[in-house]
C-alpha positions as CSV (number, residue, x, y, z in Angstrom):
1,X,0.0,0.0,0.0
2,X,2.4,2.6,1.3
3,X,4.5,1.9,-2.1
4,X,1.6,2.1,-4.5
5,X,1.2,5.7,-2.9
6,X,4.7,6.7,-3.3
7,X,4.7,5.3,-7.1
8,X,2.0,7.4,-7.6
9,X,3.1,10.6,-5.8
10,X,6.4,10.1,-7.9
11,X,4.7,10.2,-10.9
12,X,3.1,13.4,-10.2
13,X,6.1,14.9,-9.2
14,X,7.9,13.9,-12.4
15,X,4.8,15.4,-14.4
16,X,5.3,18.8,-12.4
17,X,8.8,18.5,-13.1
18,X,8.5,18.5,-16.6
19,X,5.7,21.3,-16.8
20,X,7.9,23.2,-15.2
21,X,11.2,22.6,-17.1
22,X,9.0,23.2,-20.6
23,X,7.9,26.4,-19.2
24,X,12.1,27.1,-18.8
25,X,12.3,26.2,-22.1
26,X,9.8,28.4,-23.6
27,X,11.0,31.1,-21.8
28,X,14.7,30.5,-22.8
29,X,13.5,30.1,-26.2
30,X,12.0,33.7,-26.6
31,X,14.2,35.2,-24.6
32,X,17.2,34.1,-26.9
33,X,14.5,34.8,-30.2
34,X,14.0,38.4,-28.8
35,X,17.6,38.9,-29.0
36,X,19.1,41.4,-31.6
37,X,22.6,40.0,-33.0
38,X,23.2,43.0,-35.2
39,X,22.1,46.5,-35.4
40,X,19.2,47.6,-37.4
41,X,20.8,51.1,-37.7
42,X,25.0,50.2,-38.1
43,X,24.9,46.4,-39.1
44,X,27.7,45.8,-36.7
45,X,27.5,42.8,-34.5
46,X,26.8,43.2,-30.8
47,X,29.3,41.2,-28.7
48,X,27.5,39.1,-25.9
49,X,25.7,41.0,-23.6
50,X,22.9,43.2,-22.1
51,X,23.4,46.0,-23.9
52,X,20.0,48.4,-24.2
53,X,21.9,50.3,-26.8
54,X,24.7,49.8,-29.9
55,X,28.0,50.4,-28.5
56,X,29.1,51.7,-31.9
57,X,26.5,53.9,-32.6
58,X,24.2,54.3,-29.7
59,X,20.7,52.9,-31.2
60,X,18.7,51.3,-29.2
61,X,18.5,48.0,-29.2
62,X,15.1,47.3,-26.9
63,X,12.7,45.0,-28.5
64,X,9.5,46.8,-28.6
């Protein structure tokens, strides 16, 4: 009995589990999408980082 219940409250916690790691991944995913590689103004590539604006020309780089 007490292992029937702790099969089953496994299997719920491995469902949860994996709700919550696709929800990580979906987030990852458009956080990575809303990222701007290269400026729509210069053309030059923005080095890896959080950069708000161009550091060669100064547009900014927010997605809207």
């Amino acid at each position: 009995m007490a292992t029937d219940i702790a099969v089953k409250l496994n299997a719920v916690n491995n469902k949860w589990v994996n709700a919550i790691n696709n929800q990580l991944s979906k987030r990852q995913i458009e956080q990575l999408s809303n990222h701007i590689s290269k400026c729509p103004n210069c053309g030059k590539q923005i080095p890896q980082g959080d950069f708000g604006f161009c550091p060669f020309c100064g547009t900014s780089l927010k997605v809207r």
